[in-house]
Wavefront OBJ file of the C-alpha trace (Angstrom):
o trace
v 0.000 0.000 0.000
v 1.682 3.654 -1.266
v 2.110 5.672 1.745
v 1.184 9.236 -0.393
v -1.274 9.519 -2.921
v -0.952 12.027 -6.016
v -4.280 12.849 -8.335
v -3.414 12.704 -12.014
v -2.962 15.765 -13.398
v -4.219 13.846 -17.393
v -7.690 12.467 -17.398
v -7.364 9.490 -20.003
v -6.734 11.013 -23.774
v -4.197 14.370 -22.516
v -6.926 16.482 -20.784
v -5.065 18.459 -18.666
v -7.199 19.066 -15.360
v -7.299 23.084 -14.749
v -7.944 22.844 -11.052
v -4.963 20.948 -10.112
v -2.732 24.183 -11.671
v -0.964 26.412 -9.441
v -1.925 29.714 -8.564
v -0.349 32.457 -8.935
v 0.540 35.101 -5.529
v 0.654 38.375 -7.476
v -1.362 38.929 -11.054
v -0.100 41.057 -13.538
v -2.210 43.000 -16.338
v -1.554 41.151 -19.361
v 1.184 43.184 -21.882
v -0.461 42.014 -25.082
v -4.136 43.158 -24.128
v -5.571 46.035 -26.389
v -8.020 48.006 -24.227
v -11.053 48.814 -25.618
v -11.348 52.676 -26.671
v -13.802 53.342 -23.740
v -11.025 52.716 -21.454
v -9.453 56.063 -18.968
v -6.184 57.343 -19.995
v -3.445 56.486 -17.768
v -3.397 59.341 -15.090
v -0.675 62.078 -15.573
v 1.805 63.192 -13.092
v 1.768 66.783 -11.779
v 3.982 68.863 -13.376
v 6.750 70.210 -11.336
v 6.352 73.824 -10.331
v 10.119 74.808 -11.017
v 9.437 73.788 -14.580
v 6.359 75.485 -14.927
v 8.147 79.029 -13.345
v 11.087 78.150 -15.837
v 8.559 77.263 -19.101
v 6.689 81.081 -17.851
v 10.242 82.816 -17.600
v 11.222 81.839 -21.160
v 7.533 82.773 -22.874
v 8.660 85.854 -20.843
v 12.108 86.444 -22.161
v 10.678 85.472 -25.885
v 8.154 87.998 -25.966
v 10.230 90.777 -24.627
v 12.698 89.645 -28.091
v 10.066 89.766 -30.083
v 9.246 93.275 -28.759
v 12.752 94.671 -29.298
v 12.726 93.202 -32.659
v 9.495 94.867 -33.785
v 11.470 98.146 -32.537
v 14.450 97.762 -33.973
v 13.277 96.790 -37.204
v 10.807 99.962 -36.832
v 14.389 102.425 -36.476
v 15.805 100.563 -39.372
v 12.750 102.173 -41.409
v 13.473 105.227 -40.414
v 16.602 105.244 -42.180
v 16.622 105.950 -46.028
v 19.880 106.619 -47.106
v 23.390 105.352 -45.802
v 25.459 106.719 -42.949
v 27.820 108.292 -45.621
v 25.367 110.349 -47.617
v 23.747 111.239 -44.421
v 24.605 115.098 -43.845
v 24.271 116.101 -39.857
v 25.005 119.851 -40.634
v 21.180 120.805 -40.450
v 20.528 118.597 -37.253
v 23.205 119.525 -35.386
v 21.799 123.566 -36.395
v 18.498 122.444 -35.342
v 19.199 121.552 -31.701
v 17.746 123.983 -29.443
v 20.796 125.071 -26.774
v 20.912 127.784 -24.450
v 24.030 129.747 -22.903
v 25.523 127.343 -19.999
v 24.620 130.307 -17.256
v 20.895 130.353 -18.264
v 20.245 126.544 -17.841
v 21.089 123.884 -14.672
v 20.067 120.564 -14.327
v 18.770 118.964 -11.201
v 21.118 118.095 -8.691
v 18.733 116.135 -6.468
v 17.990 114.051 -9.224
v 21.640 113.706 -10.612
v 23.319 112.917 -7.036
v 20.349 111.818 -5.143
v 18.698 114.116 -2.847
v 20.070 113.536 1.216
v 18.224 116.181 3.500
v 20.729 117.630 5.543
v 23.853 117.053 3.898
v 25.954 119.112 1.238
v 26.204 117.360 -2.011
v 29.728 116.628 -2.496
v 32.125 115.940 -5.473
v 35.059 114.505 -5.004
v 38.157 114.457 -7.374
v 41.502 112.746 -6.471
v 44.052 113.935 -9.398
v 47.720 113.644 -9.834
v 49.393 117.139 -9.805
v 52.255 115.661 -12.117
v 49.111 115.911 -14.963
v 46.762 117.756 -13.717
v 43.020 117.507 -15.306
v 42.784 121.002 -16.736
v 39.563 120.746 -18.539
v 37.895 120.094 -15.130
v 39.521 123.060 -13.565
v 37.521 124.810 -16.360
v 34.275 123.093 -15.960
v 34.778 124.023 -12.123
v 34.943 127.814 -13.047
v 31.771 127.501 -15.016
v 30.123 126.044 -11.999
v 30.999 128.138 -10.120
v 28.931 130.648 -12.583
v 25.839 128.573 -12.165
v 25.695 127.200 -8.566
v 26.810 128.580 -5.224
v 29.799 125.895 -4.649
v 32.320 125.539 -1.745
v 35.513 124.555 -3.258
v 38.022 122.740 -1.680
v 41.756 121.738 -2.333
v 43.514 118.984 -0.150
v 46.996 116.930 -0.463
v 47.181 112.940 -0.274
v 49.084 111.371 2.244
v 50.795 109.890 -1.020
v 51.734 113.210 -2.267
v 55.212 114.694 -1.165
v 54.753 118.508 -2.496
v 52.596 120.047 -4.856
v 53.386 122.962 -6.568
v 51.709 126.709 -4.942
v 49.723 127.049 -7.803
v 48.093 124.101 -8.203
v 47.070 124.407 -4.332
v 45.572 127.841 -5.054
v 43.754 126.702 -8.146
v 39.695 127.170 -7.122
v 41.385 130.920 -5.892
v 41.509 132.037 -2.520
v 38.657 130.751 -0.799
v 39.157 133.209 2.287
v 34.916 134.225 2.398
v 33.330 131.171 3.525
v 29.648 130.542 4.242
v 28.060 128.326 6.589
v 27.701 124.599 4.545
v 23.889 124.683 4.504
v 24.168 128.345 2.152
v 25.776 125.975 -0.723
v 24.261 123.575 -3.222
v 27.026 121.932 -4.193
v 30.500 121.522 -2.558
v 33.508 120.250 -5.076
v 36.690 118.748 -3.433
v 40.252 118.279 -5.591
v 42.797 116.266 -3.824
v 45.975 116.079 -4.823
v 46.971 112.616 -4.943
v 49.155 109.730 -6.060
v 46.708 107.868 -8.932
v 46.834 106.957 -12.482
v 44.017 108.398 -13.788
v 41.845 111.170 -11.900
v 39.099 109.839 -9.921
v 35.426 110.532 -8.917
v 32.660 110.484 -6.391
v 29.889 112.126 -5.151
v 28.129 109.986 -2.973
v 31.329 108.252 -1.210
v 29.927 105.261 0.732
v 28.390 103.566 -1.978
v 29.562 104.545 -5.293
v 32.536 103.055 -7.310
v 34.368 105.966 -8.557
v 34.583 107.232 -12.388
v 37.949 107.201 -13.699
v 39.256 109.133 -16.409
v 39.210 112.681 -17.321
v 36.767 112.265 -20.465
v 34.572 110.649 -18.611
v 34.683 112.879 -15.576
v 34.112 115.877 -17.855
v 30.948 114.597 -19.008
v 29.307 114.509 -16.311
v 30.603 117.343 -14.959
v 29.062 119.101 -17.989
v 25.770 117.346 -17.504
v 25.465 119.022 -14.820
v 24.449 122.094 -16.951
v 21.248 120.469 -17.802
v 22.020 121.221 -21.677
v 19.845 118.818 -24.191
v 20.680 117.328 -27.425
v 19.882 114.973 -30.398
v 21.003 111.495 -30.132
v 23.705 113.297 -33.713
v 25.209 115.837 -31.631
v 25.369 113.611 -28.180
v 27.592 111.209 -30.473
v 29.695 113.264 -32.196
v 30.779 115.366 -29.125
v 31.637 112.274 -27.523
v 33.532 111.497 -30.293
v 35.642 114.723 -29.896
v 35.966 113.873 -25.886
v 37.554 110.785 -27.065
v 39.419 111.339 -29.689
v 41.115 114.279 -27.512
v 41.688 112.004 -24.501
v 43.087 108.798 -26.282
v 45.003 110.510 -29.702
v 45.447 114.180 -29.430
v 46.509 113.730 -25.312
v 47.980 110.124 -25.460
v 48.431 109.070 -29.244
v 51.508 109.229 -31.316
v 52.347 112.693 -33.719
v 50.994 111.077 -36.540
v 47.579 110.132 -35.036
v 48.414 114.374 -33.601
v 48.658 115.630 -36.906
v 45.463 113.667 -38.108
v 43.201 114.844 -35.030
v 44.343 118.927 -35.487
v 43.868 118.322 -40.154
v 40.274 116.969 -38.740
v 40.031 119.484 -36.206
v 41.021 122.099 -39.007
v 38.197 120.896 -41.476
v 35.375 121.393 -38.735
v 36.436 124.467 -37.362
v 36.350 125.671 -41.220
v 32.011 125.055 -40.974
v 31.107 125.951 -37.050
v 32.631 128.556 -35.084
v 32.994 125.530 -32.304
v 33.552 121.696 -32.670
v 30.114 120.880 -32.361
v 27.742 123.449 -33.648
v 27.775 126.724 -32.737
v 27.851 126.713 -28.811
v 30.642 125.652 -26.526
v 30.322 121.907 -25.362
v 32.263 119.392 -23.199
v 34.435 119.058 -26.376
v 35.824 122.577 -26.723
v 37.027 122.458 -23.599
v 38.395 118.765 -23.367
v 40.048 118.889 -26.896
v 41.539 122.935 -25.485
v 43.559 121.707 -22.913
v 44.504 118.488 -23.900
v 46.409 120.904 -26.653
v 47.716 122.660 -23.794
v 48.706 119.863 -22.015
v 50.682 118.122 -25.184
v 52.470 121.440 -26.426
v 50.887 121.104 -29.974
v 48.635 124.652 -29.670
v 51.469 126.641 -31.763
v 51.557 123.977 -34.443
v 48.042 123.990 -34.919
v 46.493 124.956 -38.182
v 44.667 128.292 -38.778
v 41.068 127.457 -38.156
v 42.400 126.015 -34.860
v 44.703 128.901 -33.770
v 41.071 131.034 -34.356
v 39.123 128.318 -32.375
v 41.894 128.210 -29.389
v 41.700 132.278 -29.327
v 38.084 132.170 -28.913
v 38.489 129.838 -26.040
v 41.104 132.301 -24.226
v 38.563 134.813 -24.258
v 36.596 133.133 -21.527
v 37.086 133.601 -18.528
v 37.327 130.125 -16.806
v 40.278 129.346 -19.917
v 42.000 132.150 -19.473
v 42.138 131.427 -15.689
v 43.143 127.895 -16.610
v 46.011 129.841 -18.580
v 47.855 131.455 -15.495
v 48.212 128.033 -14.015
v 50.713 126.623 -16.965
v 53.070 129.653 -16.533
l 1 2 3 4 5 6 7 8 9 10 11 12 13 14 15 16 17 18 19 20 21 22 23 24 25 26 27 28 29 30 31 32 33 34 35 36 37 38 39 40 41 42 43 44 45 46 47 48 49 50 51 52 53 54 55 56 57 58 59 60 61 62 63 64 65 66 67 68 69 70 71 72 73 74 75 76 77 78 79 80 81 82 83 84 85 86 87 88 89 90 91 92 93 94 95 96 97 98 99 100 101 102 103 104 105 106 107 108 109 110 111 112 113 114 115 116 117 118 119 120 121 122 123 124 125 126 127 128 129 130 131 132 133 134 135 136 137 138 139 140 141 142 143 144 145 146 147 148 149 150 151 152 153 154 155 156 157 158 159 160 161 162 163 164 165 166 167 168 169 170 171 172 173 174 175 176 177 178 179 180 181 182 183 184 185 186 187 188 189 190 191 192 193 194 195 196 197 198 199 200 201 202 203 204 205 206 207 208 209 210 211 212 213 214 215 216 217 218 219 220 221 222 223 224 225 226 227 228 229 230 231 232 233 234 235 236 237 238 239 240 241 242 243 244 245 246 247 248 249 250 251 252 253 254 255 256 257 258 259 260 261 262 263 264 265 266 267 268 269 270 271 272 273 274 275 276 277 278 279 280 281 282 283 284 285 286 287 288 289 290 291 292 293 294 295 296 297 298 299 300 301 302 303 304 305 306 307 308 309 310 311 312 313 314 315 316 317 318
């Protein structure tokens, strides 16, 4: 007698008997099932909300492209003939300026308005070059705002010459600070390239004598066309980086081009004084090339002498 007892799992003739197979533990969705088209979609995931910021920022930034684009293209119609047939005489006649004494720009919103406190510019210069166009610009300040001038020496200086320590004039009638609206402090002192600041604590200073010009000059509150803004900074740059530091043949080729617009305006740029006169005047000065200047020049640098804040400039190179 068998001690265990196994069913068939074959009836006679191969039947295979579907209650003796095993179960299975887990069940699995079959692979190779095609759902009918009643069935739900699968769900979706959420979408992440960085991606969704990121996808909003760059519909942003694509718009904003498109907008400059439309504008662009828009100034490109304005244009109808080239750059080189394109005559700036009549615009540069056309721009409405005003003697530097009539106008002034506002200081509050040029240095920031600070109750209480004068507003202050301060220049650190090297008296081995000493920035001569903004001892000029100074004097014609000085003709349009009540300003308390101020001359100092550097630590890093070891002597500077009497005149240069006199140069804002005696300054022996001095008001109480509050009487001012705009102080203006030179030091004398051991740098490269003269330095500005008018708001000391959190500014970075602007460096360079061009550049320092400018917006000294800005502060006259004088307006111009988008022509004349370019070419005078043209002229402040061309002074400062060929006629002040270039070799004598870039020289020769700033005072023939210098000649040639002097021969159609009575100043560089049009027919009032700008930032340029005075920049491209005493970096002539400066470099010893006035008396080899050509005639329209010589004219030009005569007319200069005749003001007053040039001519004062003048008695400091003797």
């Amino acid at each position: 007698m068998p001690m265990y007892k196994v069913r068939p799992f074959h009836r006679v003739g191969g039947e295979v008997l579907a209650e003796q197979l095993p179960a299975c533990m887990y069940r699995l969705p079959n692979l190779h099932h095609r759902p009918s088209p009643a069935a739900s979609p699968p769900p979706q995931e959420e979408a992440d909300p960085s991606l969704q910021a990121l996808e909003s920022r760059q519909e942003e930034i694509l718009k904003r492209l498109y907008e400059l684009k439309s504008a662009v293209d828009g100034l490109s119609k304005m244009i109808q003939t080239p750059d080189a047939d394109f005559d700036v005489t009549n615009v540069i006649q056309t721009d409405d300026s005003s003697p530097l004494t009539t106008n002034g720009a506002d200081l509050d919103l040029m240095l920031g308005k600070d109750y209480g406190a004068l507003k202050d510019i301060v220049i650190n210069a090297n008296p081995s070059l000493p920035p001569l166009s903004l001892l000029v610009l100074h004097h014609l300040l000085c003709e349009r705002y009540k300003i308390l001038s101020a001359v100092h020496t550097h630590s890093s200086v070891k002597s500077v010459p009497e005149n240069l320590l006199k140069c804002f004039g005696d300054q022996t009638k001095k008001q109480p600070r509050h009487e001012y609206q705009l102080g203006f402090t030179l030091i004398w002192k051991d740098v490269l390239k003269p330095q500005m600041k008018f708001s000391i604590q959190t500014m970075c200073p602007i460096e360079g004598e061009g550049n320092i010009a400018r917006f000294l000059f800005s502060l006259f509150g004088q307006k111009y066309n988008a022509v004349t803004s370019t070419l005078i900074d043209s002229w402040v740059d061309t002074a400062i980086f060929q006629l002040k530091e270039g070799s004598s043949k870039e020289k020769g080729a700033v005072l023939r081009s210098m000649n040639a617009a002097l021969g159609k305006t009575s100043w560089l740029v049009g027919n009032e004084l700008t930032v340029a006169d005075i920049v491209a005047w005493c970096a002539l000065q400066q470099t010893g090339s006035a008396n080899a200047a050509p005639a329209n020049v010589q004219k030009w640098m005569k007319s200069c002498e005749n003001l007053a804040p040039f001519s004062s400039v003048m008695k400091l190179l003797k």
